[in-house]
N, C-alpha and C positions, 0 to 999 in steps of 0.2 A: 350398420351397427349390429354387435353378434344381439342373436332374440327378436329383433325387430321383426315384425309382423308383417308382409309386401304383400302386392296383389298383381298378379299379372295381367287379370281381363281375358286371357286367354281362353277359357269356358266360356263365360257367358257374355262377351262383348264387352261389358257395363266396366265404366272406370270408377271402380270402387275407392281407390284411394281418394281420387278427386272429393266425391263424397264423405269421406269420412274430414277432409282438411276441411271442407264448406260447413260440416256439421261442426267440429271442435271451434273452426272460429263463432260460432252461431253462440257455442258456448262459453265463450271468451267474454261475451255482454258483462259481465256483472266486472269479472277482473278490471275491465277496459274503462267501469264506472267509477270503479276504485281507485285505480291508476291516476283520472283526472280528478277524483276529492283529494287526491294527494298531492297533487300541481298547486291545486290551490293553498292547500296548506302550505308546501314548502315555497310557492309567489308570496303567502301573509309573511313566512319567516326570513326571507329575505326582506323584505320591505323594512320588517322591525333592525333588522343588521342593519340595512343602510339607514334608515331613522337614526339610531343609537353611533353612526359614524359621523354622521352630520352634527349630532350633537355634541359629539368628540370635539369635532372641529370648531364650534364656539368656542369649547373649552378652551382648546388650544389659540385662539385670537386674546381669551380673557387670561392664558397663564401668561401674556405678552405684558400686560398691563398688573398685573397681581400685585408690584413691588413698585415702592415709589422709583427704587432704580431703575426697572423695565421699563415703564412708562414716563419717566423723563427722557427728553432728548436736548441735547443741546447746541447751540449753533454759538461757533465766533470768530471772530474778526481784530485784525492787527491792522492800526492805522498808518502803520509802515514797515510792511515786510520787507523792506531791504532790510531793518534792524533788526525784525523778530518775528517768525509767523506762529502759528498757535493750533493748538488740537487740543478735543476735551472729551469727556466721555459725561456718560447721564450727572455723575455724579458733582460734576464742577458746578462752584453757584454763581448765580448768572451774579452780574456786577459791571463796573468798567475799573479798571485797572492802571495805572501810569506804570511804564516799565523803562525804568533807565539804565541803560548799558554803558558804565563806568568808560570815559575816552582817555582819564589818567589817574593815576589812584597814587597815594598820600602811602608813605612806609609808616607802618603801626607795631613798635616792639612790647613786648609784654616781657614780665619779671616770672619766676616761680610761683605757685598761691601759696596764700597764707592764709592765719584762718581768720584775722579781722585786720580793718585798715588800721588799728592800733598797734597790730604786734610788732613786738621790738626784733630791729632789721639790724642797727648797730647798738652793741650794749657798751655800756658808757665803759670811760676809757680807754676806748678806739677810736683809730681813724683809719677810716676807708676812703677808695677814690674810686672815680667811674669816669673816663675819658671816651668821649666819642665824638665822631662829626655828625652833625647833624645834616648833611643832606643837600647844604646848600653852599657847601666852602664855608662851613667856619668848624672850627675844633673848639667842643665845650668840654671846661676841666669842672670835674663836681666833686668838692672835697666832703664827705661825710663826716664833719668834727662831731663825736661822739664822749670829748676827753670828761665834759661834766657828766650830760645827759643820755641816758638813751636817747635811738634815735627808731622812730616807729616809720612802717610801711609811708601813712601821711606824711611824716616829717620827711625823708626821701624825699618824696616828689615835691614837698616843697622845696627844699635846696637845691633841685635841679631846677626847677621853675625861679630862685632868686640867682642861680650860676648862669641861667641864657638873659635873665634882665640884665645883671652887671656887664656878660660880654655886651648887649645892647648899647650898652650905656658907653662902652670903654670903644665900639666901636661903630659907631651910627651908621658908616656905609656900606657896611657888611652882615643888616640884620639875622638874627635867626628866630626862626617862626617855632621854632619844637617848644613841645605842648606835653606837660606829665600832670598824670591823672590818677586815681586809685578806684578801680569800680571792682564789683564782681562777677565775674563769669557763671554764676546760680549753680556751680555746683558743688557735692555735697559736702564735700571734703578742703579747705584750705582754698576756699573761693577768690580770694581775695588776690589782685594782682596789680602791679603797678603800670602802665602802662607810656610809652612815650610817642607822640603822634608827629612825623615830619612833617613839617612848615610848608613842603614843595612838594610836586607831583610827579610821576613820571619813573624810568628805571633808572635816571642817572639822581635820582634825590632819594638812596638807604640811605637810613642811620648807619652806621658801620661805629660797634663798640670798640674800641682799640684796649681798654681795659678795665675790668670789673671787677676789684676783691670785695665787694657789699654784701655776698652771699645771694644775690638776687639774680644770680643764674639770667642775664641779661644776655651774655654771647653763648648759652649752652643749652641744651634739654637738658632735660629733670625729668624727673617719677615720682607719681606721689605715692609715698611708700604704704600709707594706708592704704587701704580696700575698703570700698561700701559696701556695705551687702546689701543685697536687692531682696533676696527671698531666702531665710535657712528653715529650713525644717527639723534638722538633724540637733543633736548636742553639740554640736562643735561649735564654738564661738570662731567664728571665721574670720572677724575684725582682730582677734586677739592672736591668733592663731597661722593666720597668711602675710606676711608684706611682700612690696614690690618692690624692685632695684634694678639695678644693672645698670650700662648705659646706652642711651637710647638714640636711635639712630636715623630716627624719622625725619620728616619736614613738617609737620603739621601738626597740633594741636586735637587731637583724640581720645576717646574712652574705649577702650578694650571691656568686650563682656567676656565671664565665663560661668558655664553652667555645669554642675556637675553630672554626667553620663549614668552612673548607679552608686547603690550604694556602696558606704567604704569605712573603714576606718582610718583615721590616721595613724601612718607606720604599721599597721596589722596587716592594710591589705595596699594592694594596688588600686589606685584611683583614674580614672580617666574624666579628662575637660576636655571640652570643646568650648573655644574661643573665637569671636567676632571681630575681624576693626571693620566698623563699618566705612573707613574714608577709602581703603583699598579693596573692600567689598571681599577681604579673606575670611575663610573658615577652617579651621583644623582642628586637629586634639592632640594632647600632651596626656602624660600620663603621670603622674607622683609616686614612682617605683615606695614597693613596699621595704619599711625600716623599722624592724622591731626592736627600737632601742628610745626609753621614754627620753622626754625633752631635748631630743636632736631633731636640727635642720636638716631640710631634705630641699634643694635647691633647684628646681626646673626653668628650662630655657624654652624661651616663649618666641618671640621675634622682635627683629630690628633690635638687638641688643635687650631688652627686656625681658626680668628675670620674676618669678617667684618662688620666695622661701616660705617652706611650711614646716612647722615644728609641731612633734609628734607628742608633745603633752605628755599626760598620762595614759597613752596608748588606748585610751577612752575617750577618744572624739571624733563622735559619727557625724559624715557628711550622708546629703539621701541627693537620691535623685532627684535632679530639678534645682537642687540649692544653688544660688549664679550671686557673684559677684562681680567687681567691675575697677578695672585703672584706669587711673588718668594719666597720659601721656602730653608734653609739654615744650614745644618748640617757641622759641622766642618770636619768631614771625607768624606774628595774626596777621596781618595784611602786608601783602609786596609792594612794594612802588614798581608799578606797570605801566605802558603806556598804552595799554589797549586794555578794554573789561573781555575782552575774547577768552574762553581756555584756548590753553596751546599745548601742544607735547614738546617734548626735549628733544632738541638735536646737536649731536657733537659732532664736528667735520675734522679729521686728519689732515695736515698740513701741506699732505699730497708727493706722491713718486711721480715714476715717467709714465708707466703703463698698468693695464691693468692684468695680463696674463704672463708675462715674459718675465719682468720682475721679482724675484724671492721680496719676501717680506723678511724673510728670516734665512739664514743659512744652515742652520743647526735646529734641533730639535729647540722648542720652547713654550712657552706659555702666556695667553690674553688673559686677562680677568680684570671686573668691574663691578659696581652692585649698580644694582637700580632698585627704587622706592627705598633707598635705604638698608637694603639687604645684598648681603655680599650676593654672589654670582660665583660658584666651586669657578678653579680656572680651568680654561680651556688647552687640550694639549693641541698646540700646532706643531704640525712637522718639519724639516727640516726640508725647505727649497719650498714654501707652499708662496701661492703669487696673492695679490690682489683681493683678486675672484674668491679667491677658494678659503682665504682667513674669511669673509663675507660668506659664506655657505659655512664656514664652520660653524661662525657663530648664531646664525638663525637656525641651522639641525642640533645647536646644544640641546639632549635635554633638556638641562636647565636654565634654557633660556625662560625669562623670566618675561618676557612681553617687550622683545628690544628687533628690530628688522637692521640688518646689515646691507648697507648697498654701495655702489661704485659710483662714482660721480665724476665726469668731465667736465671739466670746469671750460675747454674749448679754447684753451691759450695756448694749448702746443707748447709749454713750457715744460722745464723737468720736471714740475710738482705739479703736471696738472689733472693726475687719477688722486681723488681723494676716497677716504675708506666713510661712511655716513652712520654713526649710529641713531637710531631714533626711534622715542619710545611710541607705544602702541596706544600708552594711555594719557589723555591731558588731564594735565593738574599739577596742579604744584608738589604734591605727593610725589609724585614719581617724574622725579631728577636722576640721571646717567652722572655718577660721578667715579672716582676713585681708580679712572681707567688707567691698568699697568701691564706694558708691554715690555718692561727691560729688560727680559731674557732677551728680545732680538735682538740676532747679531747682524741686521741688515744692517749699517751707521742710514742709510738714506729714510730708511721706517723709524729707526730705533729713533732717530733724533729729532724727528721731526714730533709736531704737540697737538691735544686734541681743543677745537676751540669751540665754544658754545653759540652754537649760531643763531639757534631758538631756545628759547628758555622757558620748561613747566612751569605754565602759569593758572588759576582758578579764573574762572569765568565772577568777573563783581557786577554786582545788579543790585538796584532800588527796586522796591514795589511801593506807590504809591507812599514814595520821599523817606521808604522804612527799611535800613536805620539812617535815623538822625546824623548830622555831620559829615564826618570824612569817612565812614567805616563804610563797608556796603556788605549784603550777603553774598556769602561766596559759591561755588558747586564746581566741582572738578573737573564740569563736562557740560558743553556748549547747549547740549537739551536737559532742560530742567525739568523735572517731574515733581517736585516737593515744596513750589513755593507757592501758587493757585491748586490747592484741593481741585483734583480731577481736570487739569490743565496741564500739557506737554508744553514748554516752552521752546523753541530753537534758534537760539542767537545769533545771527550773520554778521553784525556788525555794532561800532560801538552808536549810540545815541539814545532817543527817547521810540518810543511808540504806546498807544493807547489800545490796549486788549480788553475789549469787549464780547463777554460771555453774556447770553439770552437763553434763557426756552425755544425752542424750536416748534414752534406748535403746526406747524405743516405737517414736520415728523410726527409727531402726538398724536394729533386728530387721522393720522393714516393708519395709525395704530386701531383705536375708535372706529373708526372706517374698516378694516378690516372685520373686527366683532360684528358689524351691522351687517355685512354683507354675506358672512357663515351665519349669524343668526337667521337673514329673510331665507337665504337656503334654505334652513331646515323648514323654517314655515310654509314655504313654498309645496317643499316638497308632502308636506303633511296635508296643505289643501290636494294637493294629487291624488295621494292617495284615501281623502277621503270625502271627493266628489261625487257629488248623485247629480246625473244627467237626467234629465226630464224631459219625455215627449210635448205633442203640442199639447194632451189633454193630463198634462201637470203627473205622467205615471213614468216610474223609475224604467232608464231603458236597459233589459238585460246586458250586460258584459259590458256597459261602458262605463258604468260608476269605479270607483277608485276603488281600490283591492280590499283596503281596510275601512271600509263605512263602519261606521258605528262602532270599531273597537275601542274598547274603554280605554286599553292602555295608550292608542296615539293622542285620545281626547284628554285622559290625565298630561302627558306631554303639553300638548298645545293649552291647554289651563297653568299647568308651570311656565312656559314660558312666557304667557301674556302678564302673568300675575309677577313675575320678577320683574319685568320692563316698566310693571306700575305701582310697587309697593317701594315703600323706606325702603332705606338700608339699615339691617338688624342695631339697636345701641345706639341709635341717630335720633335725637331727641327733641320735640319743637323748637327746641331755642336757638338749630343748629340754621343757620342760613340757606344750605343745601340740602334738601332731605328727597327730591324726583327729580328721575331721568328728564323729566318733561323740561325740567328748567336748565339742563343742559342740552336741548335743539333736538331731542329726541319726541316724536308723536307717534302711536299706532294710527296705521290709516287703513285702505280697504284691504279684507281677509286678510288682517292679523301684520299685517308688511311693515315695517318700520323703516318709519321717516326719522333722516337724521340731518340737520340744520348744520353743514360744518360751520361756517360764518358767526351762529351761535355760539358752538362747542370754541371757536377759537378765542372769543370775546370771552367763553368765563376761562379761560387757560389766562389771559393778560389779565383780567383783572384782578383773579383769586385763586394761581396756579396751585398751591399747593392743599386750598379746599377742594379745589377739584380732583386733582391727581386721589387726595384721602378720601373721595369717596366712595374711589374702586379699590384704595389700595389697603386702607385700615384690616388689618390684622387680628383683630382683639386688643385693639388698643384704648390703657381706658384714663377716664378722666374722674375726680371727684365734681363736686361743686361749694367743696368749703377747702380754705388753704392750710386749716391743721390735719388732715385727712387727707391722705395721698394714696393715690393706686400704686402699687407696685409690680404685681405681674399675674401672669396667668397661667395655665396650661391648656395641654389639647385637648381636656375635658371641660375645661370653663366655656357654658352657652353666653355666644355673645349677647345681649340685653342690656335692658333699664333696668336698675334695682337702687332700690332705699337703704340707709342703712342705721342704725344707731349704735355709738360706742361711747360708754363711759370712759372719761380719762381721771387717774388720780393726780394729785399737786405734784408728783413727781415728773408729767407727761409720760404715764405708761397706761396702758388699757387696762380695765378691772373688768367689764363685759361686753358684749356687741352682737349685734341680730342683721340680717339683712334677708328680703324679701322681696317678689318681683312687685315692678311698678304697679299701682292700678291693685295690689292686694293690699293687705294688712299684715302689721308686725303678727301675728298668729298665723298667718299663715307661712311664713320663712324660717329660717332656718339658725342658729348661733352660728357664730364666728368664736375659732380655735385661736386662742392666745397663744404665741410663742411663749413658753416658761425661760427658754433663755435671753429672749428679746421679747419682754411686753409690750414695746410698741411696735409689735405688728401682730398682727390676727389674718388667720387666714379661713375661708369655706373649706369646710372637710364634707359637707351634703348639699343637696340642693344643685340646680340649674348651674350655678356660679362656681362650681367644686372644682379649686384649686386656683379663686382668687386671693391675692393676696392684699392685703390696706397698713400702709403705716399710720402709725400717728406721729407728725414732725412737729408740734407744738403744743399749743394752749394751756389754758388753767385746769383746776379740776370742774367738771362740768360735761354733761351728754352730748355730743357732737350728732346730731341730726341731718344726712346730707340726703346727696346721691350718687351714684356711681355708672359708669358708660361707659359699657366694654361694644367697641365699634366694630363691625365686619363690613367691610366694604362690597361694593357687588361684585367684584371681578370672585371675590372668596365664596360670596352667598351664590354664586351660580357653578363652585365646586359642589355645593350641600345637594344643591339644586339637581345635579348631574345624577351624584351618587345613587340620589333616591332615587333616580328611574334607573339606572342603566350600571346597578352595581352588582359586580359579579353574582352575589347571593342573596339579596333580598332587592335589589332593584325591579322596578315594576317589568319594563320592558324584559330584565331576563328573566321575571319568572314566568311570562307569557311565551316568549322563547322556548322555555324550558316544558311546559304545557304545549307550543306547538310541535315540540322536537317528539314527545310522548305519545302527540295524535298520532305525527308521522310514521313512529315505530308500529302504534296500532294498527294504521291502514295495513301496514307490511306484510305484518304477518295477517291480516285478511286477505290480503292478496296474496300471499305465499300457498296461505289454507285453498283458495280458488283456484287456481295454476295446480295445486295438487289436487286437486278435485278435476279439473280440466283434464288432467294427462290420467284419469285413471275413464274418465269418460272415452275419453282416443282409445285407450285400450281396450275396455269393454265394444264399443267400434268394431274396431277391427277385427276381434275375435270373432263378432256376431258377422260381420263380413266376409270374414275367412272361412267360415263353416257353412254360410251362403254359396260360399265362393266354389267350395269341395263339393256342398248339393249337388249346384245345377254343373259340376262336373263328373258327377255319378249319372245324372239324370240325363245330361246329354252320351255320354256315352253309352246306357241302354236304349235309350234313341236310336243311336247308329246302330246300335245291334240289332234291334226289331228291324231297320228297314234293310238290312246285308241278310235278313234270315227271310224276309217277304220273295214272292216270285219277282220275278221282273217281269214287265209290262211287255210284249212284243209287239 
């Protein structure tokens, strides 16, 4: 290196460099002491990182359990999976369940709603008729003489009900079993519906209307031209202001939602909806183009034939964002006569050519088209010579295919018609039926003529739970796995009959949960007796370097007193009177250096006996309770300290609150705090100060008179050893980091003591070598006047 200072030895023998490295390391002592105080500090500051990782990982066993959801688990069971097996998640309640899968199901027609079973269906002076068969070979005439009386929704169904006794009567060997009823379907608008139920079972026993002038929309859909409103915000009267029409083209019985997008006005501005049906799981949006002309209809096309008119008022009616209302849509079939409760999808088979490639379907240019669920299907351009094969790839790369698979089927007769063309929908349910299929542009006559025949037919999956509903009706779902009829239970239907689905607690799963906690919890104990062992010789004296790195440090000792003290205190808001108040009584014991013992056997007995005390006593929240029934908790926030507290509130003769105090248990009203009345709702009062700040208390009843209770806002343990956590190991006032932070600052210190020493060392080298070097030049002056005195002496002879 240029400067550096070298020594040859060359003068005077001596290897002065070696010297000078024996002397700098000599002087290296103190650095070298320094160096090792610093091990030890950065050995403390690791210990504390991995302490504070350890302690992570309880947390993370107790955020497993925090929520009643996380910490249930569930296990179940079908007493006969040929007919149904079963999947749940935390949330299913355990129970036992009867599940029957419908082997033939009753045809059920229903009329338009109205809005009571009174209203008048024929007004006097009329007669109407309603011819149909019932199902079972026999044709019922139902004459509705109206010529004196009205005749109301009830009166109907009773004249069809004395139209199938008289044929009874007129024909003994040919009874008919149909059944009309007038109930209501609960909803909100024009609920009222008449309904006729067939005698017989199976797909060969429809009702089939043959004629209906009664206005009871018996062989047709309807719309109910009202709208509910669900939520308005805006000025605009929505009910007065929206109807619905058109004609509707569905198979099913549905409500349509729509919400409105932003704000608007009517005819000012463009509005945008988004629309729900929930039976074919669609979502879109329409938009109510802007018409600045007062009191005109603005007419938007919705789906399935369904329309609505909005009329623009006096150009002063705001809709806001969020505002939704909702149609009812109306098919006369509630329930099919089916011979299976299975869903099915739809399949239509062509009547079949010779082949599947060689064949033109068509000769000329032409066009397929169909709808499915009720919506047309744009048509398809087919070319002119296309085969089999290739109409079948047309229609599955339509864009607009709508959920329909095309395929080629052999039927293996070797006959002319034995390639058939298959359509078949994608989805089951009765909802989505393949109808309206038109092929007459082709000019093949052997496609063109032949017809499409329904070989499976969309049908709803009918099921009982536990014999519900009553009679012939059953619930329906459009799709073989059911998700909506057991809360937190997948159902999947293989076949028709019974089976018994049994939901439990899983408490193996639970307790492994539990088991997990205990086992990051002994970790970390574990590792805290480690590190803060004192080894003892035979005469009772501590032996250097084998005791645990951190004896005596306050901050592992605070740790290890938090976590002994949580394993054996209440849970925060858990009051004597509570059945469950220590770990101990759920199979938990500290036993030798802090280890905890954990009894599963116990923990599983209090899971069956009182799963949801248990579950709540890790899982409570801030969840609170009063102790009188006019005096209700209502809620908290994330500054309400969980506790016991007292409370007192006057109520006046109106049940509204006139004052109210509350203070912690075990003190005195002088020592707590008021409670803040709602001026807009005086039955509720809320903490604005105090421990309790941001609970809330209603008042749901009584006289006038001072309600005296108490109130118990719960933290369970898995929460209290959040609190727990924080306090040692929170980024900025946690115990463990601030000693961290106190070791990372000694660290720094050593550093620079040692940096100061190292520059002190290299200036000692230096000072060295200089005094070396000018040694070094001496004894090479002195020996070469040496050599000179003895070249200048005589020589010896």
């Amino acid at each position: 290196m240029s400067g550096e200072i070298s020594f040859s030895g060359l003068a005077s023998g001596i290897d002065f460099d070696s010297m000078v490295k024996q002397l700098v390391e000599a002087e290296k002592f103190q650095a070298k002491r320094l160096e090792s105080w610093k091990q030890e500090w950065v050995d403390k500051s690791s210990a504390l990182d991995e302490l504070s990782t350890k302690m992570m990982s309880v947390g993370q066993a107790m955020e497993k359990i925090d929520t009643a959801t996380k910490f249930y688990e569930r296990t179940s069971s079908s007493s006969n999976t040929d007919v149904a097996s079963v999947a749940v998640d935390s949330t299913a309640v355990p129970g036992s369940y009867k599940l029957e899968v419908a082997e033939k199901s009753n045809h059920i027609l229903a009329s338009k709603g109205f809005l009571t079973a009174d209203t008048v269906v024929v007004q006097a002076g009329n007669i109407r008729t309603i011819n149909l068969d019932d199902g079972e070979g026999n044709t019922i005439n139902v004459v509705l003489d109206a010529t004196t009386n009205d005749l109301t929704l009830n009166n109907v169904a009773a004249e069809i009900e004395n139209a199938v006794t008289s044929h009874n009567i007129a024909n003994p060997s040919s009874m008919s079993h149909l059944h009309a009823e007038v109930s209501s379907d609960n909803s909100s608008l024009d609920s009222f519906r008449l309904k006729l139920h067939g005698g017989a079972e199976g797909s060969n026993a429809s009702i089939v209307i043959n004629t209906d002038d009664s206005g009871l929309n018996l062989n047709q859909n309807s719309i109910q031209s009202s709208v509910e409103v669900i939520k308005s915000n805006g000025t605009a009267d929505i009910g007065a202001h929206v109807t619905a029409g058109g004609n509707y083209t569905g198979f099913m019985n549905k409500r349509i939602t729509f919400t409105v997008m932003k704000n608007g006005t009517l005819g000012n501005d463009a509005i945008e909806l988004k629309y729900y049906d929930p039976v074919e799981n669609v979502s879109n949006t329409v938009t109510v183009p802007q018409n600045a002309t007062a009191n005109t209809d603005i007419t938007v096309q919705i789906r399935q034939g369904t329309e609505l008119t909005f009329n623009t008022g006096a150009l002063d009616q705001d809709l806001k964002a969020g505002d939704s209302f909702a149609v009812d849509l109306f098919n006369p079939n509630i329930q099919l006569a089916q011979d299976s409760g299975l869903a099915q999808t739809e399949r239509e088979v062509h009547s079949g050519i010779g082949d599947a490639d060689k064949t033109a379907v068509t000769t000329s240019d032409a066009t397929f088209s169909y709808s499915y669920a009720g919506v047309a299907v744009p048509p398809i351009s087919v070319p002119e010579n296309t085969s089999l094969n290739g109409l079948a790839k047309l229609i599955n790369q339509d864009p607009d295919n709508p959920g329909v698979i095309a395929s080629v089927i052999n039927d293996g007769s070797g006959s002319a018609n034995s390639y058939h063309l298959a359509i078949t929908g994608k989805n089951s349910g009765s909802a989505f039926k393949i109808n309206d299929i038109d092929f007459s542009s082709f000019s093949n006559g052997v496609f063109k003529n032949g017809v499409f025949q329904e070989t499976q037919s969309a049908k709803n999956a009918l099921i009982k739970v536990d014999g519900y509903p009553a009679g012939d009706q059953y619930l329906q779902s459009n799709s073989n796995l059911i998700t909506d009829i057991i809360e937190g239970a997948s159902l999947t239907l293989k076949s028709v009959g019974s089976a018994d689905i049994t939901i439990t607690n899983d408490t193996d799963a639970m307790t492994a949960k539990m088991k997990e906690f205990v086992d990051a919890y002994n970790d970390t104990i574990e590792y805290v007796n480690e590190i803060t062992k004192v080894v003892l010789n035979d005469n009772d004296e501590a032996v250097t370097g084998a005791s645990g790195i951190l004896v005596g440090n306050y901050g592992v000792t605070m740790v290890e007193g938090e976590l002994m003290s949580f394993i054996g205190r209440r849970p925060v808001g858990f009051n004597s009177n509570e059945d469950l108040l220590l770990m101990m009584q759920l199979g938990f014991k500290t036993g030798d250096k802090g280890i905890l013992e954990f009894d599963e056997k116990v923990f599983k007995e209090k899971l069956i006996e009182n799963p949801d005390e248990t579950v709540n006593f890790f899982t409570a929240d801030k969840a609170g309770s009063t102790t009188n029934s006019e005096i209700s908790f209502s809620g908290s926030t994330g500054l309400t300290k969980a506790g016991v507290y007292n409370y007192s509130i006057t109520v006046n003769a109106s049940g509204e609150a006139v004052g109210g105090r509350y203070w912690k248990d075990g003190e005195t009203s002088a020592d707590g705090w008021d409670l803040s009345i709602d001026s807009s709702n005086p039955k509720f009062l809320t903490a604005i100060s105090g421990d309790a700040v941001g609970m809330a208390l209603q008042v749901v009843g009584g006289t006038a008179q001072t309600y005296n209770g108490r109130v118990s806002i719960k933290q369970g343990k898995a929460h209290e050893y959040d609190e727990t956590v924080d306090k040692l190991i929170d980024e900025n006032e946690g115990t463990i980091k601030v000693l961290l932070k106190n070791y990372e600052d000694i660290i720094s210190n050593i550093d620079k003591k040692i940096e100061n020493e190292l520059t002190r060392v290299k200036q000692v080298e230096k000072r060295l070598k200089e005094q070396f070097a000018r040694l070094e030049v001496k004894m090479q002056e002195t020996n070469s006047r040496m050599e000179r005195m003895q070249a200048s002496m005589p020589k010896q002879v």
